[in-house]
C-alpha positions as CSV (number, residue, x, y, z in Angstrom):
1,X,0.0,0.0,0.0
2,X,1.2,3.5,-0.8
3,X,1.3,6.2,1.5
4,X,2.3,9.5,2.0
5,X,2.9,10.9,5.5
6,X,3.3,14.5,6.2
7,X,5.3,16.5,8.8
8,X,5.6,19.9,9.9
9,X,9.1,20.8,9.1
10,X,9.6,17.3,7.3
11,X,7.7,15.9,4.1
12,X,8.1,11.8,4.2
13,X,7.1,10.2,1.3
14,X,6.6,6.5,1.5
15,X,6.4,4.6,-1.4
16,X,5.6,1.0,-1.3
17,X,5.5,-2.1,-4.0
18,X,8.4,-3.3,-5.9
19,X,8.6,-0.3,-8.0
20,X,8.1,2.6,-5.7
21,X,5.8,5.2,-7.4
22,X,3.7,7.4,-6.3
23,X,0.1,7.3,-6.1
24,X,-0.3,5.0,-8.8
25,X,-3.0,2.3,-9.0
26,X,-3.4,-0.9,-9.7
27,X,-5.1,0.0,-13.4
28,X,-2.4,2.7,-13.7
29,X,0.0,0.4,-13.6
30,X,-1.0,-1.0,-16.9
31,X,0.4,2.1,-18.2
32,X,4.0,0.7,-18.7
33,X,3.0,-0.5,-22.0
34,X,2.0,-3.4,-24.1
35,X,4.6,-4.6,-26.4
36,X,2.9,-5.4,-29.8
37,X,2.1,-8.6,-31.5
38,X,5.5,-9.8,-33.2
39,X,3.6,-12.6,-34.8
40,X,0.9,-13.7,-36.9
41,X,0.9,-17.5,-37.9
42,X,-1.1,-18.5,-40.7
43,X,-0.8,-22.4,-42.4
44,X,-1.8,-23.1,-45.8
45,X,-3.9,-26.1,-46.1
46,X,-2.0,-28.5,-48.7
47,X,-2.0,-27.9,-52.7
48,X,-1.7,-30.1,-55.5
49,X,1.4,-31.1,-56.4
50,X,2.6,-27.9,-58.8
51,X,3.7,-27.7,-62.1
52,X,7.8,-28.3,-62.0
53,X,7.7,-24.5,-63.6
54,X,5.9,-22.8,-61.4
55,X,8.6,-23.8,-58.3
56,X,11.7,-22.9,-59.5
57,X,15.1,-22.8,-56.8
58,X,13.6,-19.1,-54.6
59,X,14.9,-16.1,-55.1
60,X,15.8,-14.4,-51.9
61,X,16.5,-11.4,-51.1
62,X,20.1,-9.6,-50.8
63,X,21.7,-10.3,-47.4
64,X,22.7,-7.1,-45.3
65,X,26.4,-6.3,-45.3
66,X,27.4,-7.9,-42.0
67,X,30.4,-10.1,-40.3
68,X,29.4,-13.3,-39.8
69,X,32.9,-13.2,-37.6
70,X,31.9,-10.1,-35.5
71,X,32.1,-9.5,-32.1
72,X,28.5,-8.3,-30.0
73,X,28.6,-5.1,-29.5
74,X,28.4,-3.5,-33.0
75,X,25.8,-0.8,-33.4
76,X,22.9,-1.5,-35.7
77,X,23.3,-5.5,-35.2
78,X,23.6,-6.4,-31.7
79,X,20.8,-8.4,-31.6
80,X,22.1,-10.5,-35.0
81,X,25.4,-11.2,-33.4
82,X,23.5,-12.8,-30.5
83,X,21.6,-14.8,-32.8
84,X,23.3,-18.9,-32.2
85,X,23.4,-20.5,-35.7
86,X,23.8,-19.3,-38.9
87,X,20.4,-20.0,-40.3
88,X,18.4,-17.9,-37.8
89,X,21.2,-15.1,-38.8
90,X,20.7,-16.0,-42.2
91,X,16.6,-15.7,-41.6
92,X,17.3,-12.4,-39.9
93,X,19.0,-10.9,-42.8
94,X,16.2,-11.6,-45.1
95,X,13.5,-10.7,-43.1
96,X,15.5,-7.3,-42.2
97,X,16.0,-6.8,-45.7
98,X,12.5,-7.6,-46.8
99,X,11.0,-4.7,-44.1
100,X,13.7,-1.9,-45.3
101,X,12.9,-2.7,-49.2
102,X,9.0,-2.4,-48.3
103,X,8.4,-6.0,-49.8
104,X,5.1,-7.3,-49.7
105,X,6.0,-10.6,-49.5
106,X,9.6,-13.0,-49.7
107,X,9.9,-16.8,-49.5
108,X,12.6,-17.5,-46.3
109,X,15.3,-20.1,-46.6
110,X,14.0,-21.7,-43.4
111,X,11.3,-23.7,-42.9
112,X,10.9,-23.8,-39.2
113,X,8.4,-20.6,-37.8
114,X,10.3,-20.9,-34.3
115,X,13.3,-19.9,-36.4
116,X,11.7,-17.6,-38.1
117,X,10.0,-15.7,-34.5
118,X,13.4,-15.7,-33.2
119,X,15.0,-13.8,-36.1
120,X,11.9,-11.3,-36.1
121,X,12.4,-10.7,-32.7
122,X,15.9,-9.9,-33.2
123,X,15.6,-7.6,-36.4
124,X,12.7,-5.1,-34.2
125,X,15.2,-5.4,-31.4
126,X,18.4,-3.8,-33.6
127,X,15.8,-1.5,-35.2
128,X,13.8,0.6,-33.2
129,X,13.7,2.9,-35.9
130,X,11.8,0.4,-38.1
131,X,8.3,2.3,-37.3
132,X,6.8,1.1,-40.7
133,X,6.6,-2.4,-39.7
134,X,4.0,-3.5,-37.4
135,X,4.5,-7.5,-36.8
136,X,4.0,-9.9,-39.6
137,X,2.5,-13.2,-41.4
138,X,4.0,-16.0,-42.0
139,X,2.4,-18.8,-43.9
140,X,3.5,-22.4,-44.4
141,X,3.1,-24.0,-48.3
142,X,3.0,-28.4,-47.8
143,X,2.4,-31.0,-50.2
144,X,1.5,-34.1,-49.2
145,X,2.3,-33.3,-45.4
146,X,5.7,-31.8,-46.2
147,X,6.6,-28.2,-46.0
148,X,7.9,-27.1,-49.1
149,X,8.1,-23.3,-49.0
150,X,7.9,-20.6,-45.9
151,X,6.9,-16.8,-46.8
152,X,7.3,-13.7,-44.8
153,X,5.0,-10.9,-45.5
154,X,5.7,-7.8,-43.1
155,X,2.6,-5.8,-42.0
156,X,2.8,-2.3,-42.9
157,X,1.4,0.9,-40.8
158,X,1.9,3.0,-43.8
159,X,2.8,3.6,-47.2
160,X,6.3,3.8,-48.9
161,X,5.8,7.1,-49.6
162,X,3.9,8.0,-46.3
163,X,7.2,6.4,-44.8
164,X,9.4,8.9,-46.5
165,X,7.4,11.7,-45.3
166,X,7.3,10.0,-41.6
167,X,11.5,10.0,-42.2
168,X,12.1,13.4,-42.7
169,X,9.7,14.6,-39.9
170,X,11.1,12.0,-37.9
171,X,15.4,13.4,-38.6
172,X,14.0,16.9,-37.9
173,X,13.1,16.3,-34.7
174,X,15.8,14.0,-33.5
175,X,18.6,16.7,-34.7
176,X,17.1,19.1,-31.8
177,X,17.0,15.9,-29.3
178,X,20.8,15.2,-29.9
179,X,22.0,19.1,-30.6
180,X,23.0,19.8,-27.4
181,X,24.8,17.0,-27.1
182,X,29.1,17.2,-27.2
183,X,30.8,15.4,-30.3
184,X,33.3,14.5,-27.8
185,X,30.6,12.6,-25.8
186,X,31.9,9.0,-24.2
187,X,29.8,6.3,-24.8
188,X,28.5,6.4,-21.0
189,X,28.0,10.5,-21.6
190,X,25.8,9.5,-24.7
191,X,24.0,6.9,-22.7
192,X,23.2,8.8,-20.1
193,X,22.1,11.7,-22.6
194,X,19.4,9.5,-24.4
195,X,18.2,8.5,-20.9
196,X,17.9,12.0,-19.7
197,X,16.7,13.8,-22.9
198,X,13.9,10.7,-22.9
199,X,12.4,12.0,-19.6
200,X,12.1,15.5,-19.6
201,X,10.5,15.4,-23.4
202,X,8.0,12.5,-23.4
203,X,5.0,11.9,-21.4
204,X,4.2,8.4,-20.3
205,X,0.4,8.7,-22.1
206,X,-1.4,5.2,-22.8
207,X,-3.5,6.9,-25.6
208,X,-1.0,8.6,-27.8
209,X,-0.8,8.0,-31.3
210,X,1.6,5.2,-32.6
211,X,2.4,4.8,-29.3
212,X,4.4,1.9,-30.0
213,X,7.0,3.0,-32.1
214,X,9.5,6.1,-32.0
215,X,6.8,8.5,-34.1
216,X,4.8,8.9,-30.6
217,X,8.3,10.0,-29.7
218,X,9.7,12.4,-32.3
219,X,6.2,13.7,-33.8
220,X,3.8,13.7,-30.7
221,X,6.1,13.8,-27.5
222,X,4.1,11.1,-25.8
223,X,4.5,7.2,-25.6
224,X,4.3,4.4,-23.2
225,X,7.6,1.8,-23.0
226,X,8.2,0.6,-26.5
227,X,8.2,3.7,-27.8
228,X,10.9,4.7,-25.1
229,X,12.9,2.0,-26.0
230,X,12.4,1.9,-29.5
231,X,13.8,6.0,-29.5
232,X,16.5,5.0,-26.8
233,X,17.7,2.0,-29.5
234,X,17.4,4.0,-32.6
235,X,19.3,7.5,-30.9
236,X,21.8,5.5,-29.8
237,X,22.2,3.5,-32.8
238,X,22.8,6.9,-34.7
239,X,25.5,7.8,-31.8
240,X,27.5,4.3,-32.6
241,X,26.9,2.7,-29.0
242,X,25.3,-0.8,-29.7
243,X,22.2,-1.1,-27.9
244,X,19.0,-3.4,-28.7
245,X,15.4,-3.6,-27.2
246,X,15.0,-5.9,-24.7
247,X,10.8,-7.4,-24.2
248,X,9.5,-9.2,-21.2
249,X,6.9,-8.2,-18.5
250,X,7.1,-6.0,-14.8
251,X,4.8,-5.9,-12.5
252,X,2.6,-8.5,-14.5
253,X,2.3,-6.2,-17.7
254,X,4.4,-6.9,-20.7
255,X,7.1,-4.3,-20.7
256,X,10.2,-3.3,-23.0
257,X,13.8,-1.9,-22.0
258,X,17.2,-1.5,-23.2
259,X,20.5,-3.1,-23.1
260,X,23.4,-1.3,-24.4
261,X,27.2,-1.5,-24.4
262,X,29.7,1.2,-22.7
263,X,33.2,0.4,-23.1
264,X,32.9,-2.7,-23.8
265,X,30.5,-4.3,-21.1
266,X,26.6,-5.0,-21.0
267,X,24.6,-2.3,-19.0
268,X,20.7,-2.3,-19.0
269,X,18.7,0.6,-18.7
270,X,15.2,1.4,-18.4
271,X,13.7,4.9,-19.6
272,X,10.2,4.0,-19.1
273,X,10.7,3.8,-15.9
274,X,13.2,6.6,-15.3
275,X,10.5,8.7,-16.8
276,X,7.8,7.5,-14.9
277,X,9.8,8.0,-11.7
278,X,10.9,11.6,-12.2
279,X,7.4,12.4,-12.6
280,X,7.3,11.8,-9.3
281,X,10.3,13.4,-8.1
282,X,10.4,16.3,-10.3
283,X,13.7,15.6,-11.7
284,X,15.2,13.1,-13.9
285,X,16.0,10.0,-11.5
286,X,18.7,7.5,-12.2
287,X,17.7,4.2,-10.4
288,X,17.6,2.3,-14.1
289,X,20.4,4.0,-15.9
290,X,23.2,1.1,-16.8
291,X,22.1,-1.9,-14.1
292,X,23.1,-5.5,-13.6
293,X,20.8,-7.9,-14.3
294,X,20.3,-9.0,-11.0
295,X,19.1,-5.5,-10.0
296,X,16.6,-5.7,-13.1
297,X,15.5,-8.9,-12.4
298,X,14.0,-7.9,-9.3
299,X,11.3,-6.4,-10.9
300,X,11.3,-7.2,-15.0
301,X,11.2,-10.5,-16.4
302,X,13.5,-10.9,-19.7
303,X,11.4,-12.7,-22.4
304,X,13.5,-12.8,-25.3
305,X,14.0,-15.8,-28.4
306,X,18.0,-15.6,-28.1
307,X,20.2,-15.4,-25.1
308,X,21.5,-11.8,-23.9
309,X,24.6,-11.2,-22.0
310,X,25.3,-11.2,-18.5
311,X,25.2,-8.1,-17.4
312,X,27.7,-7.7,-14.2
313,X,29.3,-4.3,-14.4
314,X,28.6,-2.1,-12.4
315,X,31.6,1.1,-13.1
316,X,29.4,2.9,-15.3
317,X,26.5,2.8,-12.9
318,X,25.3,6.4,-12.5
319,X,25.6,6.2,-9.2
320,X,29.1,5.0,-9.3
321,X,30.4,7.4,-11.7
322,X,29.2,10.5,-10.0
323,X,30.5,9.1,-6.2
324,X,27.2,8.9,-5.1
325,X,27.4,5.1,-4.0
326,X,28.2,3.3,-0.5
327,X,29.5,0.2,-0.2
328,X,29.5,0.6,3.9
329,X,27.9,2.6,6.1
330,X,29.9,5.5,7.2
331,X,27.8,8.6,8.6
332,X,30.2,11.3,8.3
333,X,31.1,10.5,5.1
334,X,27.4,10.4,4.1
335,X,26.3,13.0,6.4
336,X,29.4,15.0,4.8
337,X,28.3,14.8,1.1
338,X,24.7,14.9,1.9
339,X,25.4,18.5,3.1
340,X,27.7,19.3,0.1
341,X,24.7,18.7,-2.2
342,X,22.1,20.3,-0.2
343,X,24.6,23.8,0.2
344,X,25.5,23.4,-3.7
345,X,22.0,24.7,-4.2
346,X,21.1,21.4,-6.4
347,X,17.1,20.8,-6.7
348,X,17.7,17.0,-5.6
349,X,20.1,14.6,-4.4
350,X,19.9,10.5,-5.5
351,X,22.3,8.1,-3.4
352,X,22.6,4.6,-4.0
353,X,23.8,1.8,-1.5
354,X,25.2,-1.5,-1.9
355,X,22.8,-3.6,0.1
356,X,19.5,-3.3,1.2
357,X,21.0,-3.5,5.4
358,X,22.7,-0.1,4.5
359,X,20.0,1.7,2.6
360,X,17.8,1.1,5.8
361,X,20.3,1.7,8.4
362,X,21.1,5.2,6.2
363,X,17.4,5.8,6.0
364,X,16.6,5.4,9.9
365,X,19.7,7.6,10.9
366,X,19.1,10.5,8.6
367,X,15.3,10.6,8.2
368,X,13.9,8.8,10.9
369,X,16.0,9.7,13.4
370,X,16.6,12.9,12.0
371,X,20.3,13.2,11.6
372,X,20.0,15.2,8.6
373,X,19.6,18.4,10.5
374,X,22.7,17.6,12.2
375,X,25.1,18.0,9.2
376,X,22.2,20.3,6.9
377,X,21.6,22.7,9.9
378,X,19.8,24.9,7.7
379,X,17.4,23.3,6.3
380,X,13.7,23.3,7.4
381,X,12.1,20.6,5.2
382,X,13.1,17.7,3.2
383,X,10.8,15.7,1.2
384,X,12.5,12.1,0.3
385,X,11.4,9.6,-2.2
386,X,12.3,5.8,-1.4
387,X,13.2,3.2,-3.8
388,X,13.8,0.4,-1.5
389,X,14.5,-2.3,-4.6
390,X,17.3,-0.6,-6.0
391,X,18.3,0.7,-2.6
392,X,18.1,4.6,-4.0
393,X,17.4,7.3,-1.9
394,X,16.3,10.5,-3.2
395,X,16.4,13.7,-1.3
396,X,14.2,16.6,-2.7
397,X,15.7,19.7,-0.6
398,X,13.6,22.6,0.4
């Protein structure tokens, strides 16, 4: 149950369930998005045998340009070089191909719809930018009880041309998302751009238009979590860090994230969330910028065709880079910083701890005991905003 408990000279702000936000019911939690259909099955029944002429050796479509020998991590094809065998790669490639050459319809070199699903999956999660394609039929030729052909045919949410026009809206708007961003950015600086210029421009909105694809981001500035991870895949794409969409569920709803690579190591992040939580706080909150996959695992649950990495580092962690996490307990030091953020003038302060003993035994000294006033002798009223799963503490200073 959610709660929020006010004070006279200090605003506490409770927030329970896994994901710690405010006020939100349980039919508003449905909000975080429902990841569309990525399939559409459809069995012919069996023909007469055909005229030798009429089934000639198919004719597939070119393959993209990629390294069969590359390493994960290349921008634009994560996803493919997670892929484990070379026909659901191969599959990929002409399905990808198929979708960017507005095709109607192309016969696979597979014959297996599992293998085909899987390569799907992994095509819409290296192209978030892919808004013309909306999930797909696949139907199965036999004869005499053996398969003898599988077709692909992409469904379309617009024309070729209404696509073109869609584009160029589309690159207007994200040259003013990424303008104020330095050419000299790192890959963790570009990361952590995407994720903050995500928040404080889109609104979490259930009944925007193409709401599950990057147009509700760059035309309408409202979307619900594909959308944010299908702009967070595509943005980052164009900035060279190699980052796919991740689906699954949290909280019971079917949800979508990221996962993208800086400096080499796995790191997921969540903007959905992020988004949803600095609603809340009033400024852009970190608690799902570059995480393990234990501390996502707590509350999302991966669904995904093909295997991902672990992900296990934790030095570009928000938290981490800007020295705002504690591996131990220490009250002066805490106490110490807590004051140089609150006399720097800064609207908010986030703080992240190693386990969940020292996030309560910091929360009990400073807020419920009060210690706060101790080392911020100043102040007259905090209000503080608890994520107890990913051991955050945010301080809102007043």
């Amino acid at each position: 149950m959610k709660k929020i408990v006010l004070g006279s000279a200090l605003i506490l702000v409770l927030l329970g369930g896994s994901m710690g936000l405010l006020g939100w019911t349980a039919g508003q939690q449905s909000r975080l998005g429902t990841v569309r259909s990525t399939e559409s099955i459809t069995d012919i029944a069996e023909t007469e045998e055909p005229e030798a002429s009429e089934y000639s050796e198919p004719e597939y479509v070119e393959s993209l340009s990629v390294d069969t020998q590359g390493e994960p991590g290349t921008a634009g094809t994560l996803a493919w070089s997670l892929l484990q065998d070379a026909e659901t790669r191969t599959v990929y490639e002409e399905i990808r191909s198929a979708c960017e050459a507005h095709r109607d319809m192309v016969e696979l070199s597979t014959q297996d719809v599992d293998v085909v699903a899987a390569a799907y999956q992994a095509v819409g999660s290296d192209c978030g930018g892919m808004f013309w394609v909306d999930g797909y039929t696949c139907t199965t030729q036999r004869l005499g009880g053996r398969v003898i052909g599988l077709y692909f045919s992409p469904s379309y949410t617009c024309t070729d041309a209404e696509r073109e026009q869609y584009q160029a809206a589309v690159d207007e708007s994200v040259e003013q998302y990424l303008r104020s961003l330095s050419a000299s950015a790192s890959d963790y600086e570009k990361v952590k751009y995407v994720y903050e210029v995500l928040a404080s421009n889109v609104e979490y909105d259930l009944d925007s238009p193409e709401n599950q694809n990057i147009l509700s981001v760059f035309l309408y500035g409202k979307s619900v979590c594909n959308g944010f991870a299908s702009a967070a895949q595509y943005l980052l794409t164009l900035l060279d860090v190699p980052c796919i969409i991740v689906s699954g569920s949290a909280e019971g709803e079917l949800h979508a994230w990221n996962l993208a690579y800086i400096d080499g190591e796995p790191y997921y992040f969540d903007a959905t969330w992020g988004c949803a939580l600095s609603e809340v706080t009033g400024s852009c909150t970190y608690a799902y910028l570059n995480i393990t996959g234990e501390e996502l695992e707590k509350q999302h649950v991966i669904d995904m065709r093909f295997p991902l990495p672990d992900c296990t580092a934790t030095d570009a962690n928000y938290y981490v880079m800007q020295g705002l996490y504690f591996d131990a307990f220490n009250e002066a030091r805490i106490g110490n910083l807590l004051y140089s953020c609150y006399s720097s003038g800064v609207q908010a302060t986030e703080v992240k701890f190693a386990t969940s003993e020292i996030f309560q035994q910091v929360k009990q000294t400073f807020i419920t005991n009060m210690m706060i006033y101790e080392y911020c002798q100043n102040l007259t009223q905090i209000r503080y905003v608890e994520n107890p799963e990913m051991r955050v503490l945010t301080l809102q200073w007043r």
